[in-house]
GUPABA-771855 format. One line per 5 residues: number of its first residue (from 0); their letters; for each residue x, y, z of N, C-alpha, C. Coordinates in nm, 4 decimals, decimal comma. Example, Ala and Ser with C-alpha at 12.3 -4.5 7.8 and 13.67 -1.06 7.14 Angstrom:
<recs>
0> AS> 1,3190 -0,5690 0,7800 1,2300 -0,4500 0,7800 1,3200 -0,3300 0,7800 | 1,2850 -0,2250 0,7080 1,3670 -0,1060 0,7140 1,2900 0,0030 0,7870;
</recs>
This chain:
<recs>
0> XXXXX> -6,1616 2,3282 1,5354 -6,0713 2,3390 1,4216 -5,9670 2,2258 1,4286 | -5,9576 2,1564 1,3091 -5,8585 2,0032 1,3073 -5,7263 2,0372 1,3384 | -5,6297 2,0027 1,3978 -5,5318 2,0466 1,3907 -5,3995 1,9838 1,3493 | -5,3201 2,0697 1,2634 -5,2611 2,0465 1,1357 -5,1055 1,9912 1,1621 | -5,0852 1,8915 1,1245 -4,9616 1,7952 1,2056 -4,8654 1,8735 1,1026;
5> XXXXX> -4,7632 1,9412 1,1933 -4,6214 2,0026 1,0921 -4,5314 1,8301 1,0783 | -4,5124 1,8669 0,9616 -4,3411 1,7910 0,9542 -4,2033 1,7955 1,0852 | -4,2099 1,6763 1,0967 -4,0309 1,7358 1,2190 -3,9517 1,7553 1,1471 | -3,8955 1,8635 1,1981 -3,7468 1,9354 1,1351 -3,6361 1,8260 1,1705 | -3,5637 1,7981 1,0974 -3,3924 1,7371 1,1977 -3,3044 1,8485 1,1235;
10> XXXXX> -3,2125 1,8359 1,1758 -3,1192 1,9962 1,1688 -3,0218 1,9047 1,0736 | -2,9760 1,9758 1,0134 -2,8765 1,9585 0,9130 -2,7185 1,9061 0,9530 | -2,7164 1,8082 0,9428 -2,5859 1,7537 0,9940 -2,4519 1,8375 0,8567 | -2,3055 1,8336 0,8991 -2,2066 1,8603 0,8386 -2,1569 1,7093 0,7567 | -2,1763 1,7611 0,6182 -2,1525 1,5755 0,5257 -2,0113 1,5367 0,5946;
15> XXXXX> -1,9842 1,3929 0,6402 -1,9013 1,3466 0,6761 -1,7607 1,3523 0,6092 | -1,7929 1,4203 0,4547 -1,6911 1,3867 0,3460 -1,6866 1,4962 0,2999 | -1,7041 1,5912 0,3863 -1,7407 1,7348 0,3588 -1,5769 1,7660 0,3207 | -1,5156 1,8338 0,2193 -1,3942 1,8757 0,2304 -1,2572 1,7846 0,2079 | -1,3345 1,7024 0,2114 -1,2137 1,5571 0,2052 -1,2778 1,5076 0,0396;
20> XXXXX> -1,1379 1,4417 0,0004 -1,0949 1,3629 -0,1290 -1,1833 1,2076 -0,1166 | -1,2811 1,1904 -0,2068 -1,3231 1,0718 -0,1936 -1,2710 0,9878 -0,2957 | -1,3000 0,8515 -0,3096 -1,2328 0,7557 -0,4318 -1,1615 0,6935 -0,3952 | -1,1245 0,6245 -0,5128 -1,0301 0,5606 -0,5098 -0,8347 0,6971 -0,4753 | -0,7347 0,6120 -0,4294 -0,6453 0,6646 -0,4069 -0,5554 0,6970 -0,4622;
25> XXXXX> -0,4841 0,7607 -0,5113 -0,4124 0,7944 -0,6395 -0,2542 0,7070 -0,5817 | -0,1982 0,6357 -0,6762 -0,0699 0,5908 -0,6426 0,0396 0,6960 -0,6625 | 0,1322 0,6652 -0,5933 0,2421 0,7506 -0,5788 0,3472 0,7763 -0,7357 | 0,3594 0,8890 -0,7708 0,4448 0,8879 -0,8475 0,6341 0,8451 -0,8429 | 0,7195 0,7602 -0,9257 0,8202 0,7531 -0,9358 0,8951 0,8712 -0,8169;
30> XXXXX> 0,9096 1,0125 -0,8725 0,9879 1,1296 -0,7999 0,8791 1,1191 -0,6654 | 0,7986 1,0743 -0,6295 0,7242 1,1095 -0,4703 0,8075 0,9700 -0,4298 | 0,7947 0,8927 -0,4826 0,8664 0,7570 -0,4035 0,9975 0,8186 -0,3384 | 1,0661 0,8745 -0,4725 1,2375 0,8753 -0,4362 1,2512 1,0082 -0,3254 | 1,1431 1,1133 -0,3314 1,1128 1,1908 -0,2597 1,1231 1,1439 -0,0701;
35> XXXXX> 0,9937 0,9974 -0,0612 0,9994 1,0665 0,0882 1,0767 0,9121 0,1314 | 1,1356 0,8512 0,0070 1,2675 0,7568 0,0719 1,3987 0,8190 0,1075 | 1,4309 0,9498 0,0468 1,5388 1,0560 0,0772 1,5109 1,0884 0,1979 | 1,3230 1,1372 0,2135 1,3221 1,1876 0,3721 1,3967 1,0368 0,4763 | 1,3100 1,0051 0,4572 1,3213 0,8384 0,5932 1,4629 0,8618 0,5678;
40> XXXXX> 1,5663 0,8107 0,4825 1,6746 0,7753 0,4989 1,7418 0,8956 0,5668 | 1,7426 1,0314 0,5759 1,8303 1,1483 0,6418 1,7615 1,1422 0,7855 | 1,6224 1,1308 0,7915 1,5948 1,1289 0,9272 1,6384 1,0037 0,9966 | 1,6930 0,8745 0,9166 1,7427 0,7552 1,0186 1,6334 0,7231 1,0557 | 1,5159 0,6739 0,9944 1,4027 0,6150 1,1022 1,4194 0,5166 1,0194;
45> XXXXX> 1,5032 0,3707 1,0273 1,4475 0,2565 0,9787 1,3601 0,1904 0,9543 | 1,2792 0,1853 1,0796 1,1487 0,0668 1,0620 1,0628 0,2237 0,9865 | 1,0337 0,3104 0,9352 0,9537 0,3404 0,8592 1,0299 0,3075 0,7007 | 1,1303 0,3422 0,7097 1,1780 0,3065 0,5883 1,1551 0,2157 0,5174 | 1,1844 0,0731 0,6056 1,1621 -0,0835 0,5741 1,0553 -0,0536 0,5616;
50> XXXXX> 0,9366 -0,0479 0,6067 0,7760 -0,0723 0,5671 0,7497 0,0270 0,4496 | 0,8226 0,0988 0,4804 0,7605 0,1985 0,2887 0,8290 0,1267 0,2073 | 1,0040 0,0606 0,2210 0,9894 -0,0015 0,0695 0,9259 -0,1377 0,0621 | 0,9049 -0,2013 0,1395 0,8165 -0,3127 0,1590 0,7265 -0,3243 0,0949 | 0,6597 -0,1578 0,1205 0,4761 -0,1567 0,0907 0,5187 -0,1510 -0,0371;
55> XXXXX> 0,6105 -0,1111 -0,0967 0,6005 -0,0148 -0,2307 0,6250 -0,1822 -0,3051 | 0,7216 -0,2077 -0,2823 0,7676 -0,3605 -0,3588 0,6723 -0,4805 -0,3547 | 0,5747 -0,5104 -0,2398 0,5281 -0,6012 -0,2105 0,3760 -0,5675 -0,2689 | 0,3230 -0,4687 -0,2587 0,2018 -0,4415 -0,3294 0,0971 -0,4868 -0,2409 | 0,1480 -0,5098 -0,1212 0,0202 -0,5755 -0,0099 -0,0897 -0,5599 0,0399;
60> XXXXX> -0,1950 -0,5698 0,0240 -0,2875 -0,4914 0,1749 -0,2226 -0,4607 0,2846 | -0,2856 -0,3663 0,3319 -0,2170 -0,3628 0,4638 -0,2735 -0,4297 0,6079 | -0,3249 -0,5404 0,5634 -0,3708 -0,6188 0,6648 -0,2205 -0,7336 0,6600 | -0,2471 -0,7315 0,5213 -0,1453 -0,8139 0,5007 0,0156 -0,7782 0,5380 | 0,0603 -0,6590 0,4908 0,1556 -0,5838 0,5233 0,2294 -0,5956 0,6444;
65> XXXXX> 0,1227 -0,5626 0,7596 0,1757 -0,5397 0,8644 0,2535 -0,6929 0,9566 | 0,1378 -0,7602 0,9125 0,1609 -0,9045 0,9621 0,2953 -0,9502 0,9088 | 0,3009 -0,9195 0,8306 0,4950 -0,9707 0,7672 0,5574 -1,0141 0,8867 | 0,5929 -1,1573 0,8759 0,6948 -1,2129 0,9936 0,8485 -1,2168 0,9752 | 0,9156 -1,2044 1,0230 1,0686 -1,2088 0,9882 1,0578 -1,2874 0,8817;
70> XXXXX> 1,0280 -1,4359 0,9311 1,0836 -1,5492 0,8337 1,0200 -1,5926 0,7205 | 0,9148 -1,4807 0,6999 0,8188 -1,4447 0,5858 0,9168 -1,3891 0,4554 | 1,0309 -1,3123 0,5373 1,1179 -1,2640 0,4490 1,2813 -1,2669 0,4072 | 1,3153 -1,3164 0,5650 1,4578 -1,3788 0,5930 1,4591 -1,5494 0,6262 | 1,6225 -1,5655 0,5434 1,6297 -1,7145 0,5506 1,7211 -1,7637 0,5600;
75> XXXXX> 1,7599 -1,7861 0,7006 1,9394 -1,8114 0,7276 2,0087 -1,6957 0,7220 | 1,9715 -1,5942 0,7637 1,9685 -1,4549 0,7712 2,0470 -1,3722 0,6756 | 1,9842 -1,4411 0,5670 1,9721 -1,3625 0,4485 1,8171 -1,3683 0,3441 | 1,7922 -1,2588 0,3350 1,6549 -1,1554 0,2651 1,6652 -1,2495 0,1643 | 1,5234 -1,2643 0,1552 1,4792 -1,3661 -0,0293 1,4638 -1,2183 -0,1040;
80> XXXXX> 1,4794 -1,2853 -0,1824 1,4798 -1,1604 -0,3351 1,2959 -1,2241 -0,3510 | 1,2553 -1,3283 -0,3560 1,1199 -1,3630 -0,3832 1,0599 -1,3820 -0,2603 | 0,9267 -1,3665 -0,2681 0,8699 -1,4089 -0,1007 0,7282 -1,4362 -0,1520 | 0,6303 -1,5760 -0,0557 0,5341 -1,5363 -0,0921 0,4456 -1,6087 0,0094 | 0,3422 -1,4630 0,0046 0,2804 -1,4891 0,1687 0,0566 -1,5535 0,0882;
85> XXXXX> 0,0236 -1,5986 0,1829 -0,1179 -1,6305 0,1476 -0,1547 -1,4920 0,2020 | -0,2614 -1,4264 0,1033 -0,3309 -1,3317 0,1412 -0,4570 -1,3195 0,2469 | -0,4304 -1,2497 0,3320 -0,6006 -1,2704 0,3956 -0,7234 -1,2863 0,3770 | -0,7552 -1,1745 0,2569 -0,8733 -1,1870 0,2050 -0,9679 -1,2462 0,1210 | -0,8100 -1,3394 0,0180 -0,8902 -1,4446 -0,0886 -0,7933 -1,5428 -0,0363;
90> XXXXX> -0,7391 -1,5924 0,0842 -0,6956 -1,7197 0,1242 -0,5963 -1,7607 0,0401 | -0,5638 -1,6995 -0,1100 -0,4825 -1,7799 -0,2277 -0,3299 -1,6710 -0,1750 | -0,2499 -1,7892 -0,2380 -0,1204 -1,7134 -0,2030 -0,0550 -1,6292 -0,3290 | 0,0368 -1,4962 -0,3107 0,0997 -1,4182 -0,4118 0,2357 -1,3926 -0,3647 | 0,2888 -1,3917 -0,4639 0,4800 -1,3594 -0,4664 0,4655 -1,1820 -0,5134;
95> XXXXX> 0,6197 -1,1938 -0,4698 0,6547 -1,0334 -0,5103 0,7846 -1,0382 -0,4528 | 0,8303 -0,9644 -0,5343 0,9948 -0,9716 -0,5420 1,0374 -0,8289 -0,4224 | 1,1467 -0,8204 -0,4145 1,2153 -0,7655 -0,3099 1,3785 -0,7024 -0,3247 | 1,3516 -0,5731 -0,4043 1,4472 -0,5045 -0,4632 1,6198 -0,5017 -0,3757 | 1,7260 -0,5005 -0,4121 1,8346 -0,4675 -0,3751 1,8025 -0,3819 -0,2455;
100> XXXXX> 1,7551 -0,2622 -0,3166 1,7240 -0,1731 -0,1506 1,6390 -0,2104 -0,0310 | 1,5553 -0,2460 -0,1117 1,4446 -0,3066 -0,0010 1,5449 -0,3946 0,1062 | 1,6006 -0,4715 0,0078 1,6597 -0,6020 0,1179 1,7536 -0,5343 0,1956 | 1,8004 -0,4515 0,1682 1,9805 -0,3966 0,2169 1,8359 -0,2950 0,3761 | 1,7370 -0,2519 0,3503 1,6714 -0,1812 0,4381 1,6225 -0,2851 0,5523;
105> XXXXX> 1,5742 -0,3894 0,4816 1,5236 -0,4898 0,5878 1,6567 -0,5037 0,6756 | 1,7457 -0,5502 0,6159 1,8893 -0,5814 0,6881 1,9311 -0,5226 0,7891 | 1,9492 -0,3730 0,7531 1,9807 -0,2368 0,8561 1,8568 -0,2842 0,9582 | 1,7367 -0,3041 0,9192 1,6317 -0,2987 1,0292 1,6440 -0,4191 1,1381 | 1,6346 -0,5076 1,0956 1,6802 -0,5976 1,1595 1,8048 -0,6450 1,2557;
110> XXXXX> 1,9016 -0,5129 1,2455 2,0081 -0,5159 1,3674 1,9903 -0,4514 1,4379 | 1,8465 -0,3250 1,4396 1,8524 -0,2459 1,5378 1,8246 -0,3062 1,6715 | 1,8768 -0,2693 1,8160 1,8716 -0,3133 1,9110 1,6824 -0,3780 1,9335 | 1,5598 -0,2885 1,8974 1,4509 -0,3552 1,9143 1,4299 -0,4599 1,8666 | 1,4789 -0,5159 1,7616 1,4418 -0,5858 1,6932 1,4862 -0,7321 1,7300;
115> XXXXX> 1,5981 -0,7372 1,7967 1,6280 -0,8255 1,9171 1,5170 -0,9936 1,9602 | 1,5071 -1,0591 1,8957 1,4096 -1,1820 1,9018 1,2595 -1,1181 1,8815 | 1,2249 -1,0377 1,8031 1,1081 -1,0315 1,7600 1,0670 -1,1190 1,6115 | 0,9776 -1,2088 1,6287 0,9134 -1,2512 1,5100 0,8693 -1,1733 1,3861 | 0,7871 -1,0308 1,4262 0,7296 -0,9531 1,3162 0,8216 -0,8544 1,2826;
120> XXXXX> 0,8135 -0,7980 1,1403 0,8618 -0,7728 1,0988 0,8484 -0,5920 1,1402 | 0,7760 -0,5785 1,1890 0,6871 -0,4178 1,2378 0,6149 -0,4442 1,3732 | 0,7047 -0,4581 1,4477 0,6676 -0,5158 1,5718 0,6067 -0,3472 1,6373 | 0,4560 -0,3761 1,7233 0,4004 -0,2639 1,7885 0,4672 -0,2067 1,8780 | 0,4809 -0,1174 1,9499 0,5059 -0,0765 2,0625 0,4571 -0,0793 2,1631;
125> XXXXX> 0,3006 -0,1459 2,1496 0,2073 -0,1898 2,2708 0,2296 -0,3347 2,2572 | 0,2864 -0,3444 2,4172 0,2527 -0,4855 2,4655 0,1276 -0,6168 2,4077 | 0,0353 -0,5352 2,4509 -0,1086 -0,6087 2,3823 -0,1152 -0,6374 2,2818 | -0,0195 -0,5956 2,1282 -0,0036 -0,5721 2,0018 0,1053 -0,7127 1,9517 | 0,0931 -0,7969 1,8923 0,2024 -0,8264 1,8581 0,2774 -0,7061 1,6990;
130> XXXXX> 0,1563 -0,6759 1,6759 0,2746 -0,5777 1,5131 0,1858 -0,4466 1,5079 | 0,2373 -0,3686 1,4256 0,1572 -0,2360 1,4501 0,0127 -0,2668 1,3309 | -0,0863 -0,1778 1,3658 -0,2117 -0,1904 1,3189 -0,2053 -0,1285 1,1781 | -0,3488 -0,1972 1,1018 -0,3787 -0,1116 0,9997 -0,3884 0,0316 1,0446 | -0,3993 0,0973 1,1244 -0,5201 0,2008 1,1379 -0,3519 0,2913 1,1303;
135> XXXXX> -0,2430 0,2316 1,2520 -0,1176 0,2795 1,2535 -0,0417 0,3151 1,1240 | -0,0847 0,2345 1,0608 0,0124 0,2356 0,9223 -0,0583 0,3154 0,8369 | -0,1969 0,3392 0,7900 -0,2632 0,4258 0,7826 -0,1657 0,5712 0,8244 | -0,2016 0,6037 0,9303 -0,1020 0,7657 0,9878 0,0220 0,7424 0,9293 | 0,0802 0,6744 0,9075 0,2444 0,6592 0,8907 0,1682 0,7236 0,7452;
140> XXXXX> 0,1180 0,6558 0,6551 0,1156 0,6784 0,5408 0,0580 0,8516 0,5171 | -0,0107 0,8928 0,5872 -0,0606 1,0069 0,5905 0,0553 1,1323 0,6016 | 0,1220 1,0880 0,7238 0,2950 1,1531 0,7239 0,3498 1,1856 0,6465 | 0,3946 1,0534 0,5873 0,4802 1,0415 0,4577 0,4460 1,1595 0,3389 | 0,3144 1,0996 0,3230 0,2761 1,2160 0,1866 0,2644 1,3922 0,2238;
145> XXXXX> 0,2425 1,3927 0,3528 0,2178 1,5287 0,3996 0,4010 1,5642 0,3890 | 0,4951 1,5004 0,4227 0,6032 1,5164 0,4613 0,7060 1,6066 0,3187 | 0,6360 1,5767 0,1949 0,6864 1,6024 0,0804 0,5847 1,6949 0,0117 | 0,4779 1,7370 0,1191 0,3722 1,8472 0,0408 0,2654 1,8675 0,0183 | 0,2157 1,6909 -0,0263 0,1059 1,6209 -0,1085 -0,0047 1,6514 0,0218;
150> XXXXX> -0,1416 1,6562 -0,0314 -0,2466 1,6259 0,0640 -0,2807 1,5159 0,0843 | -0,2750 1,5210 0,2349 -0,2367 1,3083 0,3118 -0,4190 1,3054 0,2371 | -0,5139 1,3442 0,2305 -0,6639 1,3502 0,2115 -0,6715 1,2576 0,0302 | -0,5907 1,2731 -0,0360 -0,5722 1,2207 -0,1616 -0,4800 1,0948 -0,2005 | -0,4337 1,0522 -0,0665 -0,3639 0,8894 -0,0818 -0,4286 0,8482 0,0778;
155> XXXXX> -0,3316 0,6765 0,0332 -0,3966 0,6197 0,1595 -0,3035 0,4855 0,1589 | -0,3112 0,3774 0,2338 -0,2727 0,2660 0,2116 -0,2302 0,2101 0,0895 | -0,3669 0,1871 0,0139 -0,3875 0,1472 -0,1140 -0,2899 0,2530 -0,2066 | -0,2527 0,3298 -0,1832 -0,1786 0,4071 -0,2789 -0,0259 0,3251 -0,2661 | 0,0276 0,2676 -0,1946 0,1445 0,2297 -0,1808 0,1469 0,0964 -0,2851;
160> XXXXX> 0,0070 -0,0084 -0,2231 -0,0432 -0,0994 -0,2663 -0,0247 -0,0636 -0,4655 | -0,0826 0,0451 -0,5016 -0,1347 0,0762 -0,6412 0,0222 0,1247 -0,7273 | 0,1497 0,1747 -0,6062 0,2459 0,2610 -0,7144 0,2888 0,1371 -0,7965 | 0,3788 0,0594 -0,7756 0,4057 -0,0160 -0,8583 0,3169 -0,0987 -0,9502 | 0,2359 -0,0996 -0,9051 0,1511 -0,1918 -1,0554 0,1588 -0,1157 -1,1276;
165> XXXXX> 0,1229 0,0250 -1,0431 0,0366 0,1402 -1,1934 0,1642 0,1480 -1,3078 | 0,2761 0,1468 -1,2140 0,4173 0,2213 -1,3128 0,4578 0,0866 -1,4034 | 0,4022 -0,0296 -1,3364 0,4194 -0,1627 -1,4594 0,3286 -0,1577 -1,5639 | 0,1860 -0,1372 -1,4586 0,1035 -0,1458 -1,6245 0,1225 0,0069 -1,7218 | 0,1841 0,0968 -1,6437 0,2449 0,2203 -1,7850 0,3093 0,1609 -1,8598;
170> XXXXX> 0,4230 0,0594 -1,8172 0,5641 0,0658 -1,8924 0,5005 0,0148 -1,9585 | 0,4352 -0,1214 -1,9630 0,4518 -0,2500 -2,0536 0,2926 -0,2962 -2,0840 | 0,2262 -0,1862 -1,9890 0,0049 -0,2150 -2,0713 -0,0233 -0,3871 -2,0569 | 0,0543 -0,4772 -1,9915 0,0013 -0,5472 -1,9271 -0,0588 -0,6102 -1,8017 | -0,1741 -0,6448 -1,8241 -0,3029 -0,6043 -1,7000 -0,2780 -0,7928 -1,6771;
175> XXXXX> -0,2281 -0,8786 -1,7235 -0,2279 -1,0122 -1,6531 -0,0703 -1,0049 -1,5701 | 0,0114 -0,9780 -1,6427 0,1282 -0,9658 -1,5187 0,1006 -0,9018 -1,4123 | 0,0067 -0,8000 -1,4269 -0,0495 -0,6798 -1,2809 -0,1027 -0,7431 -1,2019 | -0,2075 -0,8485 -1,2778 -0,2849 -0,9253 -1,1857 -0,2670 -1,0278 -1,1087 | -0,1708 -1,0681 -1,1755 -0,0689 -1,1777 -1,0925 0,0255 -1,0687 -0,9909;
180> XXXXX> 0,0254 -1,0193 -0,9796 0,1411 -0,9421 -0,8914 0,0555 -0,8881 -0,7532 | -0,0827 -0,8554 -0,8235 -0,1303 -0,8158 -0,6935 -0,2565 -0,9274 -0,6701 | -0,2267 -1,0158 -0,7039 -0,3367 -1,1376 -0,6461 -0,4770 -1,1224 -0,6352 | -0,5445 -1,0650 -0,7610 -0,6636 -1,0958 -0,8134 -0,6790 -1,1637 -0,8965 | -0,7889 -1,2508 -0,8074 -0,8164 -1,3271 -0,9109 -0,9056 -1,3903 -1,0279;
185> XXXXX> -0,9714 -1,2134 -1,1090 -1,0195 -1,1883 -1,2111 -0,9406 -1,0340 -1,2405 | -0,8890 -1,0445 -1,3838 -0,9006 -0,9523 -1,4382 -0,9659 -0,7984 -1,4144 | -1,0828 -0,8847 -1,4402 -1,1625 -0,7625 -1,4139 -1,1161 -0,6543 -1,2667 | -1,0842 -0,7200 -1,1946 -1,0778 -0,6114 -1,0595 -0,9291 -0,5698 -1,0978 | -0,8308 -0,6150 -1,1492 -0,7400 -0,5373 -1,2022 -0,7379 -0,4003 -1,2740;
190> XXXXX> -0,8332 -0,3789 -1,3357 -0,8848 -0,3035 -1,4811 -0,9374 -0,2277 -1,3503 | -1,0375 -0,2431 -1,2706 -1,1009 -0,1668 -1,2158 -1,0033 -0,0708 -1,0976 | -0,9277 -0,1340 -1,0599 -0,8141 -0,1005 -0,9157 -0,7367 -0,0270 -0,9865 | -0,7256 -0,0452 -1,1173 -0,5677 0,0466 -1,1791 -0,6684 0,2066 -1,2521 | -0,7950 0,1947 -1,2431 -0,8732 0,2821 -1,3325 -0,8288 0,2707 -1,4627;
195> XXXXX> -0,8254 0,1447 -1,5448 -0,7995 0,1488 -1,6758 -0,9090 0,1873 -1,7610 | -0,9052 0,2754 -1,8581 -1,0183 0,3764 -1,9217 -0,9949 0,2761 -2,0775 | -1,1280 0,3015 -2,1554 -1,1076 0,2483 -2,2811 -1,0161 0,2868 -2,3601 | -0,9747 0,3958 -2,3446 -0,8615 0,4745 -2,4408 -0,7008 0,4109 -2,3875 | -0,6778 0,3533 -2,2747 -0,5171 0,3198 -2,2726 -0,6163 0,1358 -2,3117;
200> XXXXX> -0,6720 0,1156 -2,3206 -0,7586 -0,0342 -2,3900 -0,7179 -0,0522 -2,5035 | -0,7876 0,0448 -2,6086 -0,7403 0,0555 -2,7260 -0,5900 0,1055 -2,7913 | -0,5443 0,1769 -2,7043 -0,4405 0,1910 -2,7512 -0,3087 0,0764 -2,6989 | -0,3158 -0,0208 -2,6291 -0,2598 -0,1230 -2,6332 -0,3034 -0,1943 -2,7444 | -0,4379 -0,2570 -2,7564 -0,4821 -0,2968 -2,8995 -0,3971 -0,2464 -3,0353;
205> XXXXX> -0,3780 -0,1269 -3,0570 -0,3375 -0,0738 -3,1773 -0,1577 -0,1249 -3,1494 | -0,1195 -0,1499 -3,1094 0,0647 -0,1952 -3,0493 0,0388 -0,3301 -3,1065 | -0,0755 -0,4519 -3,1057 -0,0607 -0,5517 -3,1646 -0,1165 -0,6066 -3,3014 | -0,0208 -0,6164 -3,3611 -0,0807 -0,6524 -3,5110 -0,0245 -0,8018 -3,5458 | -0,1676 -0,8800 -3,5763 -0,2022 -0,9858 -3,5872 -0,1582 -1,0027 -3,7446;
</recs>
């Protein structure tokens, strides 16, 4: 009698994304900003402070982010209101401005005793490190949003990266000032990064009459 080859079983793994928020990252709303900048500022943790309004103003990757050198941002030890660093990933360089607070935060940060002849602006705490990691800033960001309620599973980096464009392209529905701000350089990935839908499309359209 021939004998009849079964199929191998493999056992059912648990989906990696089982339970967790996939996508893109939702940017932070206006009241979540002012939310967990109230936290940082009562708890006195500067250097998180400085890097959240940083992230929020600068719109950076956080490859880019972290690398921030002092003199990336101070000059004769006083804060540029403009700054502008070459990006890592498309080599081309982008500006971004640097709010009253922001600067008055860098300032405070920059007298704390660590900060003492360090070059970076988010200097690591490991020796081996010159600045803290994506992966670090990542958790910081996870904190933050957990810290005010939100599920850390539904933001991320990129959400810091995304608040301010998103709240520019609300005010004013322009997607070339956005794109200049966050240094793409097509359109198109603007439209795509902000989730612009045909309906806020057209309804900028209908605002201009030719």
């Amino acid at each position: 009698m021939p004998r009849v080859q079964l199929p191998a079983l493999t056992p059912k793994r648990k989906a990696w994304n089982k339970g967790r928020i996939i996508g893109q990252k939702r940017p932070l709303l206006p009241k979540q900003v002012w939310a967990i900048r109230a936290r940082l500022e009562l708890a006195g943790n500067l250097r998180d402070l400085t890097l959240f309004n940083v992230a929020i103003d600068s719109k950076l990757r956080g490859c880019d982010l972290v690398r921030l050198s002092v003199a990336d941002l101070v000059n004769s030890d006083c804060v540029r209101e403009r700054v502008s660093v070459v990006q890592s990933k498309t080599r081309l360089p982008v500006q971004f401005e640097l709010t009253e607070n922001t600067r008055n935060s860098i300032l405070d940060w920059l007298k704390a005793p660590g900060m003492i002849g360090r070059p970076y602006m988010f200097p690591s705490r490991f020796h081996e490190r010159a600045h803290i990691s994506t992966r670090q800033y990542g958790r910081l960001v996870r904190d933050w949003v957990s810290s005010i309620g939100l599920e850390p599973s539904g933001f991320g980096t990129h959400s810091l990266r995304r608040t301010k464009a998103a709240e520019i392209y609300r005010k004013t529905g322009n997607l070339r000032a956005v794109q200049l701000l966050l240094g793409h350089t097509k359109v198109d990935s603007t439209v795509r990064y902000l989730g612009v839908e045909l309906e806020d499309a057209l309804s900028i359209a209908e605002k201009i009459d030719l």
